[in-house]
N, C-alpha and C positions, 0 to 999 in steps of 0.2 A: 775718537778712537786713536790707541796708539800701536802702533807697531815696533816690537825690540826681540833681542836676541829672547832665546826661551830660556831658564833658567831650572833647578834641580828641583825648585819649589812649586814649578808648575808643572809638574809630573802626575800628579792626582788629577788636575784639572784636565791633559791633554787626556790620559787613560778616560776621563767619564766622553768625552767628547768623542774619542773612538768606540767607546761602550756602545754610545746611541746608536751609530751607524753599523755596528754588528749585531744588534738586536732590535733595531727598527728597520732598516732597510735592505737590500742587498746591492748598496754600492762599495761592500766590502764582502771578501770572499772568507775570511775566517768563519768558526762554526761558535766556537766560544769565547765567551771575554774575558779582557787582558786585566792582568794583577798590575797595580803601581808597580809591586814587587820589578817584573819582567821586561816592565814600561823603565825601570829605573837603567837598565842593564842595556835597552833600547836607547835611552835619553843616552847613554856614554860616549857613543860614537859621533855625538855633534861637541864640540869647542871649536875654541876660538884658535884651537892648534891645527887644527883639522881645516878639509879644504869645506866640508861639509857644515850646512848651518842648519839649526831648527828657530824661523821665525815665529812670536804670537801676536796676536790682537789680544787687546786690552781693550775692554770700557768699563766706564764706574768701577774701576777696581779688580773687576775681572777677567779671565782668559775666557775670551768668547770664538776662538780659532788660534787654529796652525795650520803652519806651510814649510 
């Protein structure tokens, strides 16, 4: 597993990953889920300028979590 910065391209994959947890469970309070679209607009507020980071997990290629 690798853990790096998140990048704009993994924006589809954090949005399905909060998907799950807003329509399978309730350890999230939202009612409906999130568009890349909104998630894109979300992702802006983390760089490398910022004091703010968005970490991912990586395996075989994919984003299997954030933090």
């Amino acid at each position: 597993m690798e853990i790096r910065t998140g990048k704009h391209t993994d924006v589809s994959a954090i949005t399905d990953i909060f998907n799950y947890y807003i329509e399978n469970t309730n350890a999230r309070f939202e009612v409906d889920p999130f568009t890349v679209e909104n998630r894109q607009e979300w992702f802006s507020q983390f760089s490398s300028r910022t004091k703010h980071q968005l970490y991912v997990a990586i395996e075989n290629g994919l984003v299997c979590g954030k933090w």
